[in-house]
C-alpha positions as CSV (number, residue, x, y, z in Angstrom):
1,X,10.7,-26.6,-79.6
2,X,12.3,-29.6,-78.4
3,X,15.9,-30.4,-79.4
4,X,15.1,-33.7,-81.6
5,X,11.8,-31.8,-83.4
6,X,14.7,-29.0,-84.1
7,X,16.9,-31.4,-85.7
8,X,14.4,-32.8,-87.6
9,X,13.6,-29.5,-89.0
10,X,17.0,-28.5,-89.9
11,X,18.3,-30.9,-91.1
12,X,18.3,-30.5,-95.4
13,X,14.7,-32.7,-97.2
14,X,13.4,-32.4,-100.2
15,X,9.8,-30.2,-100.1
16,X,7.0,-29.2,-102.4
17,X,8.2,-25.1,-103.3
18,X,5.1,-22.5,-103.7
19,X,7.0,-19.5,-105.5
20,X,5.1,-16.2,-105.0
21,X,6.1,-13.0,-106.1
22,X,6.1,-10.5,-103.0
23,X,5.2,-13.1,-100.6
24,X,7.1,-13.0,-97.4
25,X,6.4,-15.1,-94.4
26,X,8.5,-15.3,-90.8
27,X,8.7,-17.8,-88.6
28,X,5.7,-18.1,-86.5
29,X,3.8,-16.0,-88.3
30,X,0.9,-17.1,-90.4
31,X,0.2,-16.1,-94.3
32,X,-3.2,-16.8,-95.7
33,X,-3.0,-18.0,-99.0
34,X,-6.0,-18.7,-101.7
35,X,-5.0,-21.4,-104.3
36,X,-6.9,-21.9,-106.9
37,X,-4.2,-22.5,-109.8
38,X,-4.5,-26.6,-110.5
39,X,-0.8,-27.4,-110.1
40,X,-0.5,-25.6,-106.3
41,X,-4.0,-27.4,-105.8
42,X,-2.4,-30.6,-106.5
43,X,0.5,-29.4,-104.7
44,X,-1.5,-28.5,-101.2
45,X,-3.3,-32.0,-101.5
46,X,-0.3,-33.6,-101.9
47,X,1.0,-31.6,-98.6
48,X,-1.8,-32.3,-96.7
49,X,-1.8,-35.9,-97.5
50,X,1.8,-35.6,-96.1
51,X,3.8,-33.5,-93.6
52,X,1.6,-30.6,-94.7
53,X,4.8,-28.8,-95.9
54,X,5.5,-26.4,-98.0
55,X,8.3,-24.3,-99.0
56,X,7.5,-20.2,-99.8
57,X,10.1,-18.4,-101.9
58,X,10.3,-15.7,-104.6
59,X,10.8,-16.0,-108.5
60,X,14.1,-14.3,-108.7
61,X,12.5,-11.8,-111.4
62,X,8.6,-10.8,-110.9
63,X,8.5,-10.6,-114.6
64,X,9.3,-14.1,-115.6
65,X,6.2,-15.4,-116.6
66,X,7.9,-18.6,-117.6
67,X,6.6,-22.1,-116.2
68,X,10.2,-22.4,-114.5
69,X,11.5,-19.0,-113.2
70,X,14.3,-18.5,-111.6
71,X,14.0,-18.8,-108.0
72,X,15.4,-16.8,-105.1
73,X,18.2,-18.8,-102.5
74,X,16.1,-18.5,-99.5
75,X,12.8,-18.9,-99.0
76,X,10.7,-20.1,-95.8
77,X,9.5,-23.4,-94.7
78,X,6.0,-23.2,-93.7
79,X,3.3,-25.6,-92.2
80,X,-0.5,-25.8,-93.2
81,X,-2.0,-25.2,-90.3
82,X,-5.6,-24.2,-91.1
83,X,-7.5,-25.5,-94.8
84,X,-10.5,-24.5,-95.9
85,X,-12.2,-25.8,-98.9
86,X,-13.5,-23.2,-101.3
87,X,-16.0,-23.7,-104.4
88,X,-14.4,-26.4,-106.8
89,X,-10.7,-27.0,-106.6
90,X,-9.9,-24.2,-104.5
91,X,-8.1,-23.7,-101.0
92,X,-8.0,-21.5,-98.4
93,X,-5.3,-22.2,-96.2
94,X,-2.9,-20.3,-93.5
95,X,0.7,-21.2,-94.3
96,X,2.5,-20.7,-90.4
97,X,6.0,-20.0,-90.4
98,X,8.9,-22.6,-89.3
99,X,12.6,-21.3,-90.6
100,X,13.8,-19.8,-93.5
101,X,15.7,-22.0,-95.8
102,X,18.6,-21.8,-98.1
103,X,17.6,-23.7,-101.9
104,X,19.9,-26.1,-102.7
105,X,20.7,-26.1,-106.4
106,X,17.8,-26.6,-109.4
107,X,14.2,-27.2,-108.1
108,X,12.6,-30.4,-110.2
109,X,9.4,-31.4,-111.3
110,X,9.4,-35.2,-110.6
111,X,6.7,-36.3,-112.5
112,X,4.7,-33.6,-110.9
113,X,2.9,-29.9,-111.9
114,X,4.7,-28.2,-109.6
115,X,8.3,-28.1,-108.6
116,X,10.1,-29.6,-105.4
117,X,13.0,-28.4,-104.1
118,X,16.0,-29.8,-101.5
119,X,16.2,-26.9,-98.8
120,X,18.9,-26.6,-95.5
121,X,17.4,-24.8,-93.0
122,X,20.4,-25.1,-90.9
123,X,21.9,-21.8,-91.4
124,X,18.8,-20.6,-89.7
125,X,18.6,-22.4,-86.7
126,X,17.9,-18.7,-84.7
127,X,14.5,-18.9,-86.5
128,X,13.0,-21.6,-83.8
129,X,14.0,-19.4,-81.0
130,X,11.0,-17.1,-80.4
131,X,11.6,-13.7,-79.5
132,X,15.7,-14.5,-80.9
133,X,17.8,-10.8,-81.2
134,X,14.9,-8.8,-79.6
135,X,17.0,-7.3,-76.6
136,X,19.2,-5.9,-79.3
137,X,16.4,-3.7,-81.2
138,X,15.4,0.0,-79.0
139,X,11.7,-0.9,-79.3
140,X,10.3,3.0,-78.5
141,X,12.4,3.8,-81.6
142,X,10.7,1.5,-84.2
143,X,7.3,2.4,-83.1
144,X,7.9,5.9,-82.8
145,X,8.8,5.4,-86.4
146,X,5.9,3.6,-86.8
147,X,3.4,5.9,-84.9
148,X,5.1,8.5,-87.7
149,X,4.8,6.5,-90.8
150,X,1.2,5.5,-90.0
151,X,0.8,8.9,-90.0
152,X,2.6,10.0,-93.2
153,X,0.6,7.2,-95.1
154,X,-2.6,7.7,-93.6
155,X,-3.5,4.6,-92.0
156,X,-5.0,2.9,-88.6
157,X,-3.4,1.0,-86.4
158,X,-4.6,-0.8,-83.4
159,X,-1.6,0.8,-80.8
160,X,-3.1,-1.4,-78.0
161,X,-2.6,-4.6,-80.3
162,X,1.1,-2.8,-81.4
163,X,1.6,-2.2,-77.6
164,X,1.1,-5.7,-76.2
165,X,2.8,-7.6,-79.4
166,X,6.2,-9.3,-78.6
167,X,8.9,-7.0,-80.7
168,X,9.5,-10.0,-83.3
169,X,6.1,-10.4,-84.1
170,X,5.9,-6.7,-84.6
171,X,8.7,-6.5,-86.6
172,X,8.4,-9.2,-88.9
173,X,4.2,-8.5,-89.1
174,X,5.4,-5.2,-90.6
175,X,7.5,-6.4,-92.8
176,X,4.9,-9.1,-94.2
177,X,2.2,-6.3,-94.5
178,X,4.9,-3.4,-95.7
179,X,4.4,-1.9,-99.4
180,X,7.8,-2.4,-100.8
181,X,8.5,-4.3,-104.4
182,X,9.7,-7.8,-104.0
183,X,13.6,-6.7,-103.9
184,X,13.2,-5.2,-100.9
185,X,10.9,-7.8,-98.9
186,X,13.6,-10.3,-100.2
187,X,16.2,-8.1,-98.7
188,X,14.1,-8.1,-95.6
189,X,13.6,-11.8,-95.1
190,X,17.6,-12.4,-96.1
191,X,18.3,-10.2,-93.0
192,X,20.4,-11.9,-91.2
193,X,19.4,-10.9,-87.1
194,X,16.1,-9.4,-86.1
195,X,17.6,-6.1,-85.7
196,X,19.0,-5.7,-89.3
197,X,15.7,-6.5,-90.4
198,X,14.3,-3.6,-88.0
199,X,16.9,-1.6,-89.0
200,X,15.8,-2.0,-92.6
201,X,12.1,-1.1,-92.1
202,X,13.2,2.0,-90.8
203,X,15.4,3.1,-93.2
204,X,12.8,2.3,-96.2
205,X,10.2,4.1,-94.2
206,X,12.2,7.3,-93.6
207,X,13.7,7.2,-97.2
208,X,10.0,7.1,-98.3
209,X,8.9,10.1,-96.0
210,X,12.3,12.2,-96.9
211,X,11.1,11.7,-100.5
212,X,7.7,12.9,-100.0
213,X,9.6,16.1,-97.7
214,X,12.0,16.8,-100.8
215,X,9.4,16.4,-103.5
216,X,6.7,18.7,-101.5
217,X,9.6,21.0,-101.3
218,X,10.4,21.5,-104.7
219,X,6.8,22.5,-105.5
C-alpha cells in the first residue's frame, strides 16, 4: 500500500459501525456477512453509495439486547468488496479486512438507524504490512498443533491449502473460524503482534484438549 493511501487510512474519520457478537475479521482477510436487518440494510446502501466502509466490532456484552449496547474499544475497519443482492432488502456482501481500529468515545446515531462511530486506526499501522511479525512465529509448531487439534475435534482440513498459506493468513483464518465465546476472539483480535495472537490459539487449543485428557481421566 502506498504511503499516502496509508495515511489516508490511518488517519481518525468518522464510519458507519456494524456490531456483531463473535464476529472477528483481520486485515486482508474477507468475512461474508448476510444482512437482512433494515437498519444495517440502510447502513450497507449508505456504504456502497460512499467509500464502501464499514467498521466491524463487538457489543461489549453478547447479552445486551439493547438498541445501544455497549461496544468493545477495537474493532476492524473493513471494505465491501463483493455485494450481492438477495430476495427483498437483503445483502450478501464480503467485508475484506484493512486495520483494526481503536473507538473513540460514544458511537451516535445522527439522524440515522444505525450508529457511526469516529475510529483511529493509527495505533495499528502494522496491520497494512502483509505478512508483519511472521518471522517471529515457529510455523512447524502451530500446525503441528493444528494437525493435533484437527484431530482431537474431528475435523478436515485441506493440509495442501494449510501448507501453501502465508503464516498470517493461517493464523488469523484460524482465529476467524475458531470455536471460542466472543471474550476470547476479542482477546484474539486485541493481540497486539502476530505471534501473541499465535501464541494464544495455542494455548486455547491445548487448554481445550488437556480438559478433555483430565475429564476422560476421571471417568
Amino acid at each position: 500500500m502506498g504511503s499516502s493511501k496509508a495515511d489516508k487510512l490511518v488517519a481518525a474519520k468518522t464510519v458507519p459501525l456494524l456490531p456483531l457478537d463473535g464476529a472477528l475479521l483481520f486485515p486482508r482477510a474477507v468475512l461474508p456477512l448476510h444482512i437482512f436487518e433494515e437498519r444495517y440494510v440502510e447502513l450497507v446502501d449508505d456504504a456502497l453509495s460512499s467509500n464502501r466502509l464499514i467498521g466491524l466490532i463487538q457489543p461489549q456484552n453478547a447479552d445486551d439486547e439493547s438498541e445501544v449496547p455497549q461496544l468493545q474499544s477495537i474493532g476492524t475497519l473493513g471494505r465491501i468488496t463483493h455485494f450481492e443482492e438477495v430476495g427483498d432488502e437483503r445483502y450478501m456482501i464480503g467485508l475484506t479486512g484493512l486495520c483494526r481500529f481503536n473507538l473513540k468515545g460514544d458511537s451516535v446515531l445522527n439522524n440515522k438507524p444505525y450508529r457511526t462511530g469516529t475510529i483511529d486506526t493509527s495505533p495499528f499501522k502494522q496491520d497494512l504490512i502483509a505478512g508483519f511479525g511472521e518471522n517471529d512465529i515457529d510455523r512447524n509448531r502451530f500446525v503441528n498443533l493444528l494437525r493435533s487439534y484437527a484431530e482431537f475435534a474431528d475435523f478436515e482440513l485441506d493440509w495442501d491449502e494449510i501448507n501453501e498459506a502465508g503464516l498470517e493468513d493461517l493464523i488469523n483464518t484460524c482465529s476467524m473460524a475458531s470455536p471460542y465465546a466472543a471474550r476470547e476472539r476479542q482477546a484474539l483480535l486485541e493481540a497486539d503482534t502476530l505471534a501473541t495472537r499465535a501464541e494464544m490459539l495455542m494455548a486455547f487449543a491445548e487448554i481445550e484438549m488437556s480438559r478433555q485428557d483430565a475429564n476422560i481421566t476421571m471417568q
